[in-house]
C-alpha positions in Angstrom: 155.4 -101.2 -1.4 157.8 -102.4 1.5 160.7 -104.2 -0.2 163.3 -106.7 1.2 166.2 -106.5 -0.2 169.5 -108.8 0.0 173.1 -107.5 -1.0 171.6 -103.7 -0.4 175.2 -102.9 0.6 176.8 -103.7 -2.8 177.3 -101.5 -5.6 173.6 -102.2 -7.2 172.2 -102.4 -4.2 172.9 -99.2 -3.0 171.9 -97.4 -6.2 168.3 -99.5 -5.8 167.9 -98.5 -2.4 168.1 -94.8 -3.6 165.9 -95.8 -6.6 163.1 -97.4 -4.8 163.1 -94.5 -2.3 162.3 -92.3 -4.7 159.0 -94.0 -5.6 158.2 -94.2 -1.9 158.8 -97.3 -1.3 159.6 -98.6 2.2 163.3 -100.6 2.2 164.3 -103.4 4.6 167.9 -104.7 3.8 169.3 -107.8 5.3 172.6 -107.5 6.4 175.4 -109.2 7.5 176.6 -105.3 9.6 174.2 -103.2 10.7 176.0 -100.5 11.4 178.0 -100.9 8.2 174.5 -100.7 6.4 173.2 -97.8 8.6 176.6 -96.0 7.1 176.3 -96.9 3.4 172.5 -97.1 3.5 171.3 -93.7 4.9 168.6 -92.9 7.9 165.8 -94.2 6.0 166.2 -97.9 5.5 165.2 -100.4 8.1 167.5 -103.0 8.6 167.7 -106.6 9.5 170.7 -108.5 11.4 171.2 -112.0 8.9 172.3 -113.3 12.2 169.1 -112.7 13.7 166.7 -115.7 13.9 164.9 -117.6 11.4 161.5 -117.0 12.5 162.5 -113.1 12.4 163.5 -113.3 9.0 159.9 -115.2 8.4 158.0 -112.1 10.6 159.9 -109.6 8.4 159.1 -111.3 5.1 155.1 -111.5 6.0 155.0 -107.7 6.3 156.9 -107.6 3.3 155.5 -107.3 -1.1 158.3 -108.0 -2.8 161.8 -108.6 -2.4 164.9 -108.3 -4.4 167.7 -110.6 -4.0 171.2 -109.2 -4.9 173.7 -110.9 -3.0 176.6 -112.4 -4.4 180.0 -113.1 -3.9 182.0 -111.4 -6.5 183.2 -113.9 -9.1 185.8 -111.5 -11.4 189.4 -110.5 -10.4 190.7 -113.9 -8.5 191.3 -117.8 -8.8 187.9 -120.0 -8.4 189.7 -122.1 -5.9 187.8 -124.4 -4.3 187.5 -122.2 -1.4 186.0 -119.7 -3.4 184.0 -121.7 -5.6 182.5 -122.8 -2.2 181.8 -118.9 -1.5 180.4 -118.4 -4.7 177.4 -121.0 -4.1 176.5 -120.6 -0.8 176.6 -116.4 -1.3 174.2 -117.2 -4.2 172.3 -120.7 -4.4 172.3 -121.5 -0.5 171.4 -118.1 0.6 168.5 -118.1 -2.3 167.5 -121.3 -1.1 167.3 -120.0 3.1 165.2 -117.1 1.7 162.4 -119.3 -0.1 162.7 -121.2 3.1 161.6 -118.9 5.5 158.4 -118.0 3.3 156.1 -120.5 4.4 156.2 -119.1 7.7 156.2 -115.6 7.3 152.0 -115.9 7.3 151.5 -113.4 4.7 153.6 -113.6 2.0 155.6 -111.2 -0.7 154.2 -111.2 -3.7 157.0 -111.3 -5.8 160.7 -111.9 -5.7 163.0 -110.6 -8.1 166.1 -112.4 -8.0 169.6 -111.7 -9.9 171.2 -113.8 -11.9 173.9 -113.3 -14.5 174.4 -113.8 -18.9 176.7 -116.4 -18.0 173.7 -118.3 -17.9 174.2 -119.1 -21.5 178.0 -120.1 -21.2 180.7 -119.2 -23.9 179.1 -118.8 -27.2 180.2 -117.3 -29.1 178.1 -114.8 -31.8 175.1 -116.7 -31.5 172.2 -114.7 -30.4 171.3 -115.8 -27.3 167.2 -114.6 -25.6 165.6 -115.5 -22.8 164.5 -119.2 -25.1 168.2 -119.6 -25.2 169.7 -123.1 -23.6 172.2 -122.5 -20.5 176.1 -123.4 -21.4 177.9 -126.2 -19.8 180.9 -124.5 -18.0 181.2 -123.3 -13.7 179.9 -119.8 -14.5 176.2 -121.4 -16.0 175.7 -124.5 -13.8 175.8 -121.9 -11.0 173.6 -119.8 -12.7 171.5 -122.0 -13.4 171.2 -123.5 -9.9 171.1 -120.1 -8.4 167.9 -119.6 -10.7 166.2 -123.0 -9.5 166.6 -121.9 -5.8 164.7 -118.8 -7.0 162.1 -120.5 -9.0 161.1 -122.7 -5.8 159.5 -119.3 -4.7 156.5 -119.9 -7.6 154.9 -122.9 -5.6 154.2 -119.9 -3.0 152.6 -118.3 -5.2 154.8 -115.4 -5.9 155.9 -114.1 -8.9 159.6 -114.7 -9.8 161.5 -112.7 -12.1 165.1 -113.9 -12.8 167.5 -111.2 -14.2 170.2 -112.3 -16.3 172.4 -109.0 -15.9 175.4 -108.1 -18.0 177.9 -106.2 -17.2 177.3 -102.7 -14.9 178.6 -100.0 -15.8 178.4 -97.2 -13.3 180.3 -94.8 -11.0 182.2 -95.9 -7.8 181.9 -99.8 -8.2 181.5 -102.7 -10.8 183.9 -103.4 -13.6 184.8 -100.1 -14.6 186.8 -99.5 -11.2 189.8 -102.2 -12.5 189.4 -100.6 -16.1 189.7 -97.3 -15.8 193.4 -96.6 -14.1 195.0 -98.1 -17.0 192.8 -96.2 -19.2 192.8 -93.2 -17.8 196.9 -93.5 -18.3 196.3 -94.0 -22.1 197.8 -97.8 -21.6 194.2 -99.3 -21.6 193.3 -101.0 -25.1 191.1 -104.8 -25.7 190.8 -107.5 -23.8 192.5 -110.8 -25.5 190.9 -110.8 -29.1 188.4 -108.0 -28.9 186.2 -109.7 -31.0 184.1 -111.6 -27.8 180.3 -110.1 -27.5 180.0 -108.0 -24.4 176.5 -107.7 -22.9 176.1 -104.7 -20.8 173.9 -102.1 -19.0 174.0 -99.3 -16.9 173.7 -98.9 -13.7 170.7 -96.3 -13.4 168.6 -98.8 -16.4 169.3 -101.9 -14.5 167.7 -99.8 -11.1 164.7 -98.7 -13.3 164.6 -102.8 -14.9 164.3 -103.8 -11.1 161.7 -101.0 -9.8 159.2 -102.0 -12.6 159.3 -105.8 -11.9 159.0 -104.9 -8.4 155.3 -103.0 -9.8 154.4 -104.1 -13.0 152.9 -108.1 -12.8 153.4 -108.6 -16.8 157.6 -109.2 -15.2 157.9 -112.8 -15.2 160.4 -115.7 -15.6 164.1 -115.1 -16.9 164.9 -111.1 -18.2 168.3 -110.7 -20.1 169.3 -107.2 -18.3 171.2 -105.9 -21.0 171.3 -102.9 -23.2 169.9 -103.1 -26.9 173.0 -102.1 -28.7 175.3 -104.8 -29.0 179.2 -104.0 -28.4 182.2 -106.1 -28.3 185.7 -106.2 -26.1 187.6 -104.2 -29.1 183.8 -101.5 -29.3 184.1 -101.3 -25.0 187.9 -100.6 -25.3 187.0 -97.5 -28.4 184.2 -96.0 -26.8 186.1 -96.3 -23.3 189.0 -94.6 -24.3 186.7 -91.7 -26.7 185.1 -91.1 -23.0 188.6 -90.4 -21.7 189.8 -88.8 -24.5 192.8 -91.0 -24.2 194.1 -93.5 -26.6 192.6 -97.4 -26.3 195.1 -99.7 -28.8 196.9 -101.5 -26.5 195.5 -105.5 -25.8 195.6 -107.6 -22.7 196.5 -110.7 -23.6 194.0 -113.3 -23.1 197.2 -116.1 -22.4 198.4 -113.1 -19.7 194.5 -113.1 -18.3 194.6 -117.2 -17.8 198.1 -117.2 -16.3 197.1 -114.6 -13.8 193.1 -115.4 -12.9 192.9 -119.1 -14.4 189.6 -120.1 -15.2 188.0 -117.1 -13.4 189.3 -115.1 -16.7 186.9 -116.8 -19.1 184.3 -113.8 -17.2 186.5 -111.4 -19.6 187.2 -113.9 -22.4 183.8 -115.3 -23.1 181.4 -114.3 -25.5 177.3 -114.0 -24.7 175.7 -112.2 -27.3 172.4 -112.1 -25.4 169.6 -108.9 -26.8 166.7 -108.0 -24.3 164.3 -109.0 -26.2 161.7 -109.5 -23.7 162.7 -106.0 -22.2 162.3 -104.6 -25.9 159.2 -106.8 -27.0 157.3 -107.6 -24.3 157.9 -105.0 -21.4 158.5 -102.0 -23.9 161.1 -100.8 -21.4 162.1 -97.3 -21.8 166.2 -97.3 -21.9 167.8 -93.8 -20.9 171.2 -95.1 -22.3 170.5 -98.0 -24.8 174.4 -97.0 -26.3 177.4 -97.7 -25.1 179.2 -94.6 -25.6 176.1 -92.5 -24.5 176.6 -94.8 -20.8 180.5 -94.7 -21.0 180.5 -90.8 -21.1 177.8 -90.6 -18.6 180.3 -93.0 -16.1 183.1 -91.4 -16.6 182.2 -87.6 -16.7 183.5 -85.5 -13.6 181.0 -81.7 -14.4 179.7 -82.1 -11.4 182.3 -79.5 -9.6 184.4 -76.7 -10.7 187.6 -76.0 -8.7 189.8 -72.7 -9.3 192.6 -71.7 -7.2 192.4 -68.4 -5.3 195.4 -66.3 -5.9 193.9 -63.2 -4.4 192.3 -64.9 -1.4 191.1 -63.6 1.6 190.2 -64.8 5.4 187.3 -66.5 5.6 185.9 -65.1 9.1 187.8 -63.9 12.0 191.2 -65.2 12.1 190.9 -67.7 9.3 193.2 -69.2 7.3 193.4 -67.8 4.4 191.9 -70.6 1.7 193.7 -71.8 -1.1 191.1 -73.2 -3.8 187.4 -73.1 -3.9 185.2 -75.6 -5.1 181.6 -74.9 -6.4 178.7 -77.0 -7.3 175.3 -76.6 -8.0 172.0 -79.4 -8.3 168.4 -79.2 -9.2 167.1 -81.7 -7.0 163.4 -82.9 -8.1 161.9 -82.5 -4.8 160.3 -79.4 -3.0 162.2 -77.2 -0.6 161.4 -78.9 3.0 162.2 -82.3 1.8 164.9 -81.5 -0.1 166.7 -79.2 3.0 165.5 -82.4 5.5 167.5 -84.9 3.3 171.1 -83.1 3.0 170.7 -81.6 6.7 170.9 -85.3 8.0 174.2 -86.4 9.1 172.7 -90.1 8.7 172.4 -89.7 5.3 176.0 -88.7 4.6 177.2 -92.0 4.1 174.8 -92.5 1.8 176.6 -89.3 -0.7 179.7 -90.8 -0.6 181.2 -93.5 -2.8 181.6 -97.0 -0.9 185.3 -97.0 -1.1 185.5 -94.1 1.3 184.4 -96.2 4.0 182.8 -93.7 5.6 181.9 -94.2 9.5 180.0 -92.4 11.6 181.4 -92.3 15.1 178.4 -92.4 18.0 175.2 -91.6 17.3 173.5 -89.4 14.8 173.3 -86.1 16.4 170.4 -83.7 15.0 171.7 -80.2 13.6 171.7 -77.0 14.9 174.3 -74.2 15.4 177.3 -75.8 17.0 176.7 -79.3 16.6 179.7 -81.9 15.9 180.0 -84.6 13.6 182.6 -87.3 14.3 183.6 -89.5 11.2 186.3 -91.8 9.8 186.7 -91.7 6.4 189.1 -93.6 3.9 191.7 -90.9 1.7 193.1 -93.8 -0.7 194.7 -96.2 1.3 194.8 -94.3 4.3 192.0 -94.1 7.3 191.5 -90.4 8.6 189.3 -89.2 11.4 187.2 -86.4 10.6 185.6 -83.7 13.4 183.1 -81.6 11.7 181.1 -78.7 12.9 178.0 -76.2 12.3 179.1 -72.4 12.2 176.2 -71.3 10.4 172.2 -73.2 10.5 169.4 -71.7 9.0 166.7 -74.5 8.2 165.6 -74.5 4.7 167.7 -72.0 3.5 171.4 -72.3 4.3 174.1 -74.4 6.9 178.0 -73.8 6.8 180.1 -77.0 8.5 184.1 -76.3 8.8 186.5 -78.7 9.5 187.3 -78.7 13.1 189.6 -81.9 13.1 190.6 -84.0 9.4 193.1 -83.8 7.0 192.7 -80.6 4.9 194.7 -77.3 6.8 191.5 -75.5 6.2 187.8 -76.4 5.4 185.2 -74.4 5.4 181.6 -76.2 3.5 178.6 -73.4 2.6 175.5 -75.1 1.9 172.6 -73.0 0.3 169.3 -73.9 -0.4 166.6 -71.8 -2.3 163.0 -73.2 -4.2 162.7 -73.3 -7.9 158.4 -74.0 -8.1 158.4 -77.7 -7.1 162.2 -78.3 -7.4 165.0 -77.0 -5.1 168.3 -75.3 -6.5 171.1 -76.6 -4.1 174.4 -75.0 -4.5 177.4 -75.8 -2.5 180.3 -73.4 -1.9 183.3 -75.4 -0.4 187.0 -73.2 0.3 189.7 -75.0 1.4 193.4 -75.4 1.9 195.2 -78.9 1.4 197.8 -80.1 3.5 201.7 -81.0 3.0 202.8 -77.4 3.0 204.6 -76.4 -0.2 203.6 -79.8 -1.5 200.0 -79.2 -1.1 199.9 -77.8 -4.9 201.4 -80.7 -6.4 199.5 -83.0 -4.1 196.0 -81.1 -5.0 196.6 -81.6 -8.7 197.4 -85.6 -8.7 195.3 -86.4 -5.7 193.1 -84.0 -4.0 190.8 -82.2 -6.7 190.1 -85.4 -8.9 189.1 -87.2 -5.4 186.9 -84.2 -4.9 185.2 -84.2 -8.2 184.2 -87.8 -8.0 182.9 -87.8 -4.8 180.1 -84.1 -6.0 180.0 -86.4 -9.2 178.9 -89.7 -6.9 176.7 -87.2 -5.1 175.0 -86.1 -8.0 174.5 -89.5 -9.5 172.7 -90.3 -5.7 170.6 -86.8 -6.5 169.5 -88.5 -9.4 168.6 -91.5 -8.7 167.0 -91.0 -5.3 165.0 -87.5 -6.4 164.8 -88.4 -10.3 166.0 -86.3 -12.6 164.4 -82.6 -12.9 162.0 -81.4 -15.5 163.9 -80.7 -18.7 166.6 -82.5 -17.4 168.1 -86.2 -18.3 170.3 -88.0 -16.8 172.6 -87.8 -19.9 173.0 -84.1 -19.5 176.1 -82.3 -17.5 
């Protein structure tokens, strides 16, 4: 299929982009920065400028079978003012309603659109059970919804199929609610939100993907889906299984007067209750879930195996006149993909923004240049709050079996990346061999066990989750597995 996509930049989008590539499908993403999305989105995406004309967006959409509409403004963590009430509508209900517009003259049309929505649909609730039969509440949060739906459902008098997804919360790496969550949890001062006893619908990140690809394919998808997981949880079961993942204690509460006083109404996103089930997902669909649990999702989020770091005490020069390197970092992947397509995918400079997490802001700088022996990469990336320009270059290229980039210009006092490549049948063994030497001098110790080695695991861990979603996960392998 060729699939439009809207909000491809965002923290679903990206993971669907990877997705959807992995079935073969063709991805066109409408953005608001090209070059932003080129960076985030990888080499093989076509993009299209959202200030480019309307009757381009039309011609785009005619050589177009589906699209998935994921673009929001983010409603949690600040005041609706009006402003951003204002924000939250046109990001959702006005920009639903331009895409349905342009259909009529995009000749020949999608055949389906699959558009997001949200379980706030249904308002505050309670512990009723609430399926897709449900009525929608009466509050901000499900007028909006609920408006943002009706802008979607104009689509069916074209004759496409439209499937509405009412998504809980996302749980996954590198974005979505877990990213405010985890600091204080990860210190051992996280605990329940106000009571604890609200419902909290959820799903993660890779499902929700997997929920999207088949409605893109499968024509039974229809009408309004509640994307959530089948086991039900609430703010005091999120706050256990959160701080079990962590092995850190989770029995201190936020209270909900402390929540309203800080976000104002925009807290009732934490506070209210929707205990929606999937039943159509379950019952109709017969969805297979890789994490229907919470503390099976939670682990998988939170886990950081991807890399193992030990610091050389013995070490030696790494080449002629090398600095001597003070930790090494190692890594290994089974990627499901065969040798020459696997060696084609990770030798693309391109496709490095697409292996590192969003908040990185990684840039390239110029042009793409092809590898070969010598070759320089130029690249700003974000370390925490601080921007750093990077200058990379090739020491070592042998195609399909091993390239070596060292750090000609960046942050670390030495850098030195071995990539090596070798074919397991029709899978590829990937194993990466980093040695390196952090900077601040005497201080670089201390500053490598606060700062440097966790960043480093959870970017090979963001890395890894990309491997999986965009190759799938190897045979014998699941995505639950270290």
């Amino acid at each position: 299929m060729r699939v439009f996509i809207t909000g491809a930049t965002g923290f679903i989008g990206r993971a669907l982009v990877a997705r959807l590539q992995r079935d073969r499908h063709t991805v066109v993403v409408w953005a608001r920065s090209p070059g932003r999305a080129r960076n985030l989105l990888g080499a093989d995406v076509e993009i299209l400028s959202v200030g480019a004309p309307v009757a381009a967006l039309g011609q785009v959409l005619g050589r177009c079978d589906g699209i998935v509409n994921l673009a929001g403004e983010s409603i949690a963590g600040k005041r609706w003012t009006s402003d951003r009430r204002r924000r939250m509508e046109q990001s959702r209900v006005q920009l639903t309603q331009s895409l349905v517009a342009a259909l009529p003259s995009s000749g020949s049309r999608p055949g389906v659109l699959v558009s997001a929505s949200a379980v706030g649909y249904y308002g505050d609730r309670a512990d009723e059970v609430l399926t897709e039969d449900s009525t929608r509440g009466n509050d901000f949060l499900a007028d909006l919804c609920s408006r943002w739906e009706s802008a979607a459902l104009g689509a069916t008098a074209l004759d496409l199929r439209v499937v509405l997804l009412r998504m809980g919360v996302v749980l996954g790496r590198a974005g979505g609610a877990l990213t405010q969550m985890l600091p204080p949890f990860r210190l051992g001062l996280g605990g329940p939100i106000g009571s604890g006893r609200q419902f909290f619908p959820w799903i993660h990140l890779h499902d929700l993907v997997n929920v999207i690809a088949a409605a893109l394919t499968d024509g039974a998808y229809s009408g309004p889906i509640n994307a959530v997981a089948p086991q039900e949880a609430t703010g005091r079961m999120l706050a256990r299984s959160l701080g079990r993942a962590l092995h850190r204690p989770a029995a201190l509460p936020l209270p909900a007067l402390a929540l309203r006083a800080v976000f104002g109404e925009s807290a009732s996103v934490l506070l209210g209750s929707q205990r929606a089930v999937p039943k159509r997902l379950n019952e109709s669909y017969a969805f297979a879930w890789t994490f229907p649990t919470l503390q099976a999702a939670l682990d998988d989020v939170v886990r950081e195996r991807a890399a193992v770091i030990v610091h050389r005490i013995a070490a030696n020069p790494v080449g002629k006149n090398a600095t001597v390197a003070s930790y090494e970092l190692r890594a290994r992947a089974v990627v499901a993909a065969p040798l020459h397509e696997t060696f084609a995918f990770f030798s693309s400079a391109e496709n490095l923004g697409l292996l590192t997490p969003a908040g990185m802001a990684f840039s390239l700088q110029g042009a793409a240049p092809a590898l070969q022996a010598g070759t320089t990469i130029d690249y700003r990336i974000k370390l925490g709050p601080l921007p750093v320009r990077w200058r990379t270059r090739i020491e070592q290229w042998e195609p399909e079996r091993t390239f070596v980039d060292v750090q000609d210009e960046g942050p670390y006092k030495f850098w030195r990346h071995e990539h090596a490549f070798r074919p397991d049948g029709r899978q590829t063994v990937m194993e990466d061999r980093v040695l390196y030497t952090p900077p601040f001098g005497p201080l670089g110790r201390l500053a490598h066990r606060m700062f440097i080695a966790p960043a480093l695991r959870r970017i090979f861990q963001y890395r890894s989750d990309t491997i999986r979603l965009r190759f799938g996960s190897p045979a014998g392998i699941t995505l639950g597995d270290p």
